[in-house]
C-alpha positions as CSV (number, residue, x, y, z in Angstrom):
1,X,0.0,0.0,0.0
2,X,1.3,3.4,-0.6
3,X,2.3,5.6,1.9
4,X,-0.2,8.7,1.6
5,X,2.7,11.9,1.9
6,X,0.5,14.1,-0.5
7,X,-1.8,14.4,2.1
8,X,-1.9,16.6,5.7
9,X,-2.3,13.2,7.7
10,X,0.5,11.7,9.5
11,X,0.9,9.1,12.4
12,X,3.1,10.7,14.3
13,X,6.1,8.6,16.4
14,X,7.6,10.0,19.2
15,X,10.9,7.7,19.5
16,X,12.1,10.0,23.1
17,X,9.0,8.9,24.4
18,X,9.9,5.2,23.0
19,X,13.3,5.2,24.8
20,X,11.9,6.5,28.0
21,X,9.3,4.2,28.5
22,X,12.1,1.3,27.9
23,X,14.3,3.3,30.5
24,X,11.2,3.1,32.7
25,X,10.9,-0.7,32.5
26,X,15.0,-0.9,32.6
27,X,14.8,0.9,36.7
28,X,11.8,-1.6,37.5
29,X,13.9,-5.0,36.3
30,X,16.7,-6.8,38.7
31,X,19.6,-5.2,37.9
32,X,21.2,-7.7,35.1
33,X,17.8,-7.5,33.5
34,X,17.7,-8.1,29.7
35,X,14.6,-6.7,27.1
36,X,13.7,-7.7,24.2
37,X,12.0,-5.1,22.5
38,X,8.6,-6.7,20.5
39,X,8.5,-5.0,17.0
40,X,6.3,-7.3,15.4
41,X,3.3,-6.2,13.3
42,X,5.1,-3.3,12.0
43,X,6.3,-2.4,15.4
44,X,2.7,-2.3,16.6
45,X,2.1,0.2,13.7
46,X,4.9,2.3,14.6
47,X,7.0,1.2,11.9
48,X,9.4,-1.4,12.7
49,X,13.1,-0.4,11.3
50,X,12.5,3.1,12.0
51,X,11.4,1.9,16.1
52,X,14.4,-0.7,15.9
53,X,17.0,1.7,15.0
54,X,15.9,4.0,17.1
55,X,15.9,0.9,20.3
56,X,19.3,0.1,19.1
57,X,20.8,3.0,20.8
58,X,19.0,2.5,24.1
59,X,20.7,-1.1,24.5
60,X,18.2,-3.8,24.4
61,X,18.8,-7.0,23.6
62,X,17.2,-7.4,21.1
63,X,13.5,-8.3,19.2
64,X,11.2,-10.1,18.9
65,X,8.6,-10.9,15.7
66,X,6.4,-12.7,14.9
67,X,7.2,-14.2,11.3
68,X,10.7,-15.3,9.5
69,X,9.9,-12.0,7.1
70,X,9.5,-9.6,9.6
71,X,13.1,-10.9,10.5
72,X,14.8,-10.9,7.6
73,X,13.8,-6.9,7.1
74,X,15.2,-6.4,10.4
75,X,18.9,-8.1,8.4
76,X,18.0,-6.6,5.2
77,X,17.7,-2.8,7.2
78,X,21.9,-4.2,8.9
79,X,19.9,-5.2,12.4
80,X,22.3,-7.2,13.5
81,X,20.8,-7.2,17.3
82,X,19.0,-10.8,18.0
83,X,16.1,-11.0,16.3
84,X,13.4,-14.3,17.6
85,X,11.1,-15.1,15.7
86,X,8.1,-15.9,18.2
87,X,5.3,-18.2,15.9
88,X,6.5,-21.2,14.9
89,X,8.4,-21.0,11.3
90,X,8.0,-24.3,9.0
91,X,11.2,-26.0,9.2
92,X,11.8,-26.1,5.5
93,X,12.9,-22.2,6.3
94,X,14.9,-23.0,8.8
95,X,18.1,-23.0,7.0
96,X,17.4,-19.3,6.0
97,X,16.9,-18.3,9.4
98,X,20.0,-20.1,10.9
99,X,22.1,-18.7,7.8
100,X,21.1,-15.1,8.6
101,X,21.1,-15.8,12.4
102,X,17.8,-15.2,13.6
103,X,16.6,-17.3,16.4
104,X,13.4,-19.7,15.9
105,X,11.3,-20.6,18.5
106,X,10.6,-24.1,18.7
107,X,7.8,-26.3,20.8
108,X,7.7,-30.2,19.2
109,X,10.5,-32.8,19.0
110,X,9.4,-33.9,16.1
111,X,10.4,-30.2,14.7
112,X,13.7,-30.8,16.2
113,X,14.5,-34.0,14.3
114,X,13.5,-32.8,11.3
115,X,15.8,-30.2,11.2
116,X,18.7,-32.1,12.4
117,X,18.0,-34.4,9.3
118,X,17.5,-31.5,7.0
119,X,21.0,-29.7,8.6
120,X,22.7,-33.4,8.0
121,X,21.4,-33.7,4.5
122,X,22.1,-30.0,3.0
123,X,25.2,-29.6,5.3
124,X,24.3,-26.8,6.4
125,X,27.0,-24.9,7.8
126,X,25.3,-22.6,10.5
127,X,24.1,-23.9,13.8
128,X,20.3,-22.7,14.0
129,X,19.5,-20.6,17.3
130,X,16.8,-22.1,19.1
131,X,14.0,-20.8,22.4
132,X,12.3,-23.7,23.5
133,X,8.9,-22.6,23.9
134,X,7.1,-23.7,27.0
135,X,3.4,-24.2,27.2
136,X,2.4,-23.4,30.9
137,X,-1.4,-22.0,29.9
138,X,-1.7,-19.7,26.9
139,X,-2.8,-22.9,24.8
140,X,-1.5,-21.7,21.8
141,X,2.4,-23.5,21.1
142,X,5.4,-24.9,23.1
143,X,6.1,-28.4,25.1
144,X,3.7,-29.3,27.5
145,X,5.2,-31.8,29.4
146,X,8.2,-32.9,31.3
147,X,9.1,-35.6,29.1
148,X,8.9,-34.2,25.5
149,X,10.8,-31.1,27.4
150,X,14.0,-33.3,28.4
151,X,13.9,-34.9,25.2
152,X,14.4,-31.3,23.5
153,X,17.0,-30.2,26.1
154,X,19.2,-33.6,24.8
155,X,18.3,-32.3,21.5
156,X,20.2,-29.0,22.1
157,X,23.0,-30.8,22.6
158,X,23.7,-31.5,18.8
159,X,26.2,-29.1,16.9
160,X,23.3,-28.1,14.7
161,X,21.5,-26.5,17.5
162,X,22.8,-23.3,19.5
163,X,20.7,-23.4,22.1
164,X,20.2,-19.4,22.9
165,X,16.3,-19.3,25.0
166,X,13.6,-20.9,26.7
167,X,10.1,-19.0,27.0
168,X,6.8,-19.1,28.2
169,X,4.1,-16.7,27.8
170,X,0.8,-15.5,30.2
171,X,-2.6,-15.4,29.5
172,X,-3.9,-13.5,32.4
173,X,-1.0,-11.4,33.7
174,X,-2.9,-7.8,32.8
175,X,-5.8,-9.4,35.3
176,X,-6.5,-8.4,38.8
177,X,-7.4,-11.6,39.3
178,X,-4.2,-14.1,39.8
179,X,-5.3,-17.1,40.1
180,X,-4.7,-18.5,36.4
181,X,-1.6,-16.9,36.4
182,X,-0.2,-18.2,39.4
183,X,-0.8,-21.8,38.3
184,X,0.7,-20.6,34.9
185,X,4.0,-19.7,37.1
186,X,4.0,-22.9,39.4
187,X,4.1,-24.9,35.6
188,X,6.7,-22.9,34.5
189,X,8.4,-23.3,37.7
190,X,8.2,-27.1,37.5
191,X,9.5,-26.9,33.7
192,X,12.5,-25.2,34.6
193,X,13.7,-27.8,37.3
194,X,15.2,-30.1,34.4
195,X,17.3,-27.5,33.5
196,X,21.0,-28.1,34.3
197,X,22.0,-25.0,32.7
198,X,19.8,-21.9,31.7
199,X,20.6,-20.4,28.1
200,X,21.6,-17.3,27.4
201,X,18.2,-15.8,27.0
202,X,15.2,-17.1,29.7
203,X,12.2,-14.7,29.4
204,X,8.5,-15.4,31.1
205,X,7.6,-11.6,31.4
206,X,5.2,-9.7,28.8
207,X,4.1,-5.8,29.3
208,X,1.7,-6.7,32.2
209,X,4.0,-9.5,34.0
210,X,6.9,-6.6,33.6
211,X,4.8,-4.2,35.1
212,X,2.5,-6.3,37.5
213,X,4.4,-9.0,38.8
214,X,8.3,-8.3,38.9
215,X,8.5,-9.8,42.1
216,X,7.9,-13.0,40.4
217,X,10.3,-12.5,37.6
218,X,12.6,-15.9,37.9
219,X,13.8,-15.4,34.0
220,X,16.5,-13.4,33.4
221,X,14.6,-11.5,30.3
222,X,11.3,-9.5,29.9
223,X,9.7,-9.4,26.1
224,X,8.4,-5.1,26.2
225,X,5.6,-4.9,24.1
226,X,2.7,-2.5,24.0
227,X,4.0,-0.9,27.2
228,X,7.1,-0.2,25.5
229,X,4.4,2.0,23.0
230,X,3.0,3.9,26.1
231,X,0.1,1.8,26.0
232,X,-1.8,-0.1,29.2
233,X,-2.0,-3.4,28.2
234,X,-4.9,-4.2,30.5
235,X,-6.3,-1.7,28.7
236,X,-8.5,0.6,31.6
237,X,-8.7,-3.0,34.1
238,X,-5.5,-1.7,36.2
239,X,-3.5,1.3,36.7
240,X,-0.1,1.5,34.8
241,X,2.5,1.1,37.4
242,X,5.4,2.8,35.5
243,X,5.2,6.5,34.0
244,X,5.1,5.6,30.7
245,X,4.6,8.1,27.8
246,X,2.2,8.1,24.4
247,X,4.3,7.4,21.6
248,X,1.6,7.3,18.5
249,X,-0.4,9.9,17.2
250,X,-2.8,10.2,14.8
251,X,-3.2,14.4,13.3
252,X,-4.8,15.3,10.4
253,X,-6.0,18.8,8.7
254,X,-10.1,19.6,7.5
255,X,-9.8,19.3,3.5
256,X,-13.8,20.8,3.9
257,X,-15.7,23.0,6.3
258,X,-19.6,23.6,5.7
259,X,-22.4,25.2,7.3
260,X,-24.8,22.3,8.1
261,X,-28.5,23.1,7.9
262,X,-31.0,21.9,10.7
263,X,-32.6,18.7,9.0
264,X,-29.6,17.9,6.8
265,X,-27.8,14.1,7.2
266,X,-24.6,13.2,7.4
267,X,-22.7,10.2,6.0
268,X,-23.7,6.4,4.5
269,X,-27.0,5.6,5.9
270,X,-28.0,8.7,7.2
271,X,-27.7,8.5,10.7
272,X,-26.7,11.4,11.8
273,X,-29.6,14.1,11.0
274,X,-28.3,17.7,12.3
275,X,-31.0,19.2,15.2
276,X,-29.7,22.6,14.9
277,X,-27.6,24.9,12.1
278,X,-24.1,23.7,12.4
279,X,-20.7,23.7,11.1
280,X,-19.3,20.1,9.9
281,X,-15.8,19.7,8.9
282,X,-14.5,16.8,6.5
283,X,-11.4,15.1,7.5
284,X,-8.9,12.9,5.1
285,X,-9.2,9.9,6.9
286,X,-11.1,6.5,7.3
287,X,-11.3,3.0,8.6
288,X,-9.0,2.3,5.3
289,X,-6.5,4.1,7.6
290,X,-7.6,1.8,10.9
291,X,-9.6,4.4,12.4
292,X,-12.6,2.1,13.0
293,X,-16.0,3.0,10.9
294,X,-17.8,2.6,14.6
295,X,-16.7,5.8,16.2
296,X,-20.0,7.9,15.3
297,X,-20.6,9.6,18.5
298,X,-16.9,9.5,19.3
299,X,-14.8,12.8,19.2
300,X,-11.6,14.4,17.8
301,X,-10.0,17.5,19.1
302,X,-9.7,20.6,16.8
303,X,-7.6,23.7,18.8
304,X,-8.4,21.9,22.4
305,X,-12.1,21.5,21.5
306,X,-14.3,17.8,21.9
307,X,-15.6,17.6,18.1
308,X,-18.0,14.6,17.8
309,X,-17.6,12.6,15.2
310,X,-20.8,12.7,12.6
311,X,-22.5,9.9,11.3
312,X,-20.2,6.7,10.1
313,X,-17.0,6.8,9.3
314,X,-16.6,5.9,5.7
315,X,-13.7,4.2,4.1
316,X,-11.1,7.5,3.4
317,X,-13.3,10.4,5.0
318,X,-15.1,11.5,8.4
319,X,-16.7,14.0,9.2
320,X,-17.1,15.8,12.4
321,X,-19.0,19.2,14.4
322,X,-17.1,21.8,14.9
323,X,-17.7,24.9,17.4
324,X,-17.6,27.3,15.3
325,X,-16.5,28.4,11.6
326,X,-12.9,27.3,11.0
327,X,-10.8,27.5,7.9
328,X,-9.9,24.4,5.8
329,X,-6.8,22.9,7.0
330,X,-7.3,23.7,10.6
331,X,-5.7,20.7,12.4
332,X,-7.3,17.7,14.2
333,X,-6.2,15.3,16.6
334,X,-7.5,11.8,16.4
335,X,-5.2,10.0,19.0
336,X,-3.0,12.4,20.6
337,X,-3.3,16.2,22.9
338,X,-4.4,19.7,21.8
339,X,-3.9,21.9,24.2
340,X,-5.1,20.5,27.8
341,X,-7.0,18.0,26.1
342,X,-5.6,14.3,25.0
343,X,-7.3,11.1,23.3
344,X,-5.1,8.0,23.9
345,X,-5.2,5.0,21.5
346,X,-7.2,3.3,25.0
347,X,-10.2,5.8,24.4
348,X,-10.2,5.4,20.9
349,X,-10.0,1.3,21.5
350,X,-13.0,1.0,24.7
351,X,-15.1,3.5,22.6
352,X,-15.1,0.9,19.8
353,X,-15.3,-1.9,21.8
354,X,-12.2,-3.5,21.2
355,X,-8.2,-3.6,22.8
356,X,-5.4,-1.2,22.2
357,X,-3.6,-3.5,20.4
358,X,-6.0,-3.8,18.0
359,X,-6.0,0.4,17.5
360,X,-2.2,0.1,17.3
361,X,-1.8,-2.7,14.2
362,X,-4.3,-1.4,12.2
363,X,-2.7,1.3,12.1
364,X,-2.2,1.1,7.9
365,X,0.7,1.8,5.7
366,X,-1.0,3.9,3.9
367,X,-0.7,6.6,6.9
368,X,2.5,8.4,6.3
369,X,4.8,8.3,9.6
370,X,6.3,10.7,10.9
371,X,9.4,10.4,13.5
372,X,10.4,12.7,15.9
373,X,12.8,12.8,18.9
């Protein structure tokens, strides 16, 4: 998709805010600590070499993905950090990974053999970094028992493995309540007793576990996702323990300003029907950008002001109330502050029913980004 630069809209990346809010997590870890800084899905819309190179100089670790490709940028862009790929990648593409030395994560056996025969038959030449991935509760990948477990740790063993991480991930750790979590821990805790010696890299801890339960920390690693963005990853459920800062906003400019007449509609289906003489402004953007069609009712901020949003949002366009007369091009915050007012990418995500996150990756490439700090 092309990135729109021919018109006023820009997603807006603050990368001083970025650093601080990894410098934040950095004075709440044992010191030793190591982060790996999640950039996947485009950096959660932040862009992901820009928000890389930017994290390089700050001294993390390194990052996590989610895909092989997403990888491989990070190498094409001379990110030579660790880069660990989080889903699991077929092993047919394991040869490119290990030649470029990006670190898979792994959760069967069987996976494990299969690559040892592939490394054996192609001669590969590269050992392939592995993270064992543990499942202690999330359901989704990794060993989930004791035995399968050992028989990976002899696996490591072989010189085609370099065995660099073990990992396990939380389901419940932006919860108030504990419970789940807690058993989560006592598995992970029971996995880790067949260890004879940890890897380089042993990471349980996620946003919320980094910000909610460091005095359970027993890896020596925290993954920093959303928080890492500013963002609460429990979304409004608990308060952000660390003074984390924004780093995405969304600003455009009117591109149309019209007096409204009492009676007249607004937008696909007409429901919006204006009760009194008003002036509507249109605004360049749409949920073809990821700001979501169901935000009528919802509001922007023109020079400090609440502006509700009119009618439905329609693909490129919205339109919205303003005050009073403005000219074309006056400015308009969608996530982001004017003045002494601010719209976070939470608002924007409980107004339309959905999670932060959500906000965040759809954020699309067609919005032209703009990095500052």
């Amino acid at each position: 998709m092309t990135s729109a630069r021919l018109r006023k809209t820009d997603l807006v990346v603050d990368l001083k805010a970025l650093k601080h809010n990894v410098e934040m997590q950095r004075r709440a870890l044992a010191p030793g600590s190591r982060i790996l800084a999640v950039v996947k899905a485009n950096a959660y819309g932040n862009g992901m070499v820009p928000v890389a190179n930017a994290l390089s100089k700050v001294g993390v670790e390194g990052f996590c993905v989610a895909l092989l490709d997403e990888a491989l940028e990070l190498r094409d862009a001379g990110i030579q950090e660790t880069a660990l790929v989080l889903g699991i990648t077929p092993v047919e593409y394991a040869p490119l990974a290990a030649n470029q030395g990006i670190s898979l994560t792994v959760g069967t056996v069987e996976w494990l053999r299969a690559y040892q025969r592939l490394a054996k038959e192609e001669g590969l030449k590269y050992p392939l970094k592995v993270h064992l991935a543990l499942d202690t509760g999330m359901g989704r990948i990794g060993f989930t028992n004791n035995v399968d477990f050992k028989a990976a740790l002899a696996l490591m063993e072989e010189p085609c493995f370099d065995f660099e991480g073990i990992f396990t991930h939380f389901a419940t750790a932006d919860e108030q309540d504990a419970s789940y979590y807690q058993k989560q821990l006592t598995r992970l805790k029971d996995f880790l007793t067949v260890v004879k010696k940890w890897p380089p890299y042993v990471h349980m801890a996620n946003s919320a576990t980094g910000m909610w339960h460091q005095e359970d920390i027993i890896a020596n690693t925290v993954r920093m996702g959303i928080s890492m963005y500013g963002a609460n990853p429990s979304g409004t459920a608990q308060k952000v323990s660390l003074n984390l800062k924004p780093v995405t906003s969304l600003v455009t400019h009117a591109t149309y300003v019209k007096r409204l007449a009492v009676g007249e509609s607004v937008s696909y289906g007409a429901t919006y029907t204006a009760k009194a003489d008003e002036w509507v402004a249109t605004l360049p953007v749409g949920y073809a950008d990821g700001y979501p069609r169901r935000m009528q009712g919802f509001h922007v901020l023109v020079d400090g002001h609440e502006c509700e949003v009119l009618g439905r949002v329609c693909m490129d366009q919205m339109m919205i109330r303003l005050p009073h007369e403005y000219p074309v091009g006056v400015e308009a915050v969608l996530i982001g502050r004017s003045k002494d007012k601010e719209i976070t990418v939470t608002d924007v995500a409980e107004y339309a029913n959905t999670i932060n996150y959500e906000i965040l990756t759809g954020m699309s490439a067609r919005l032209h980004r703009q990095y500052k700090g």
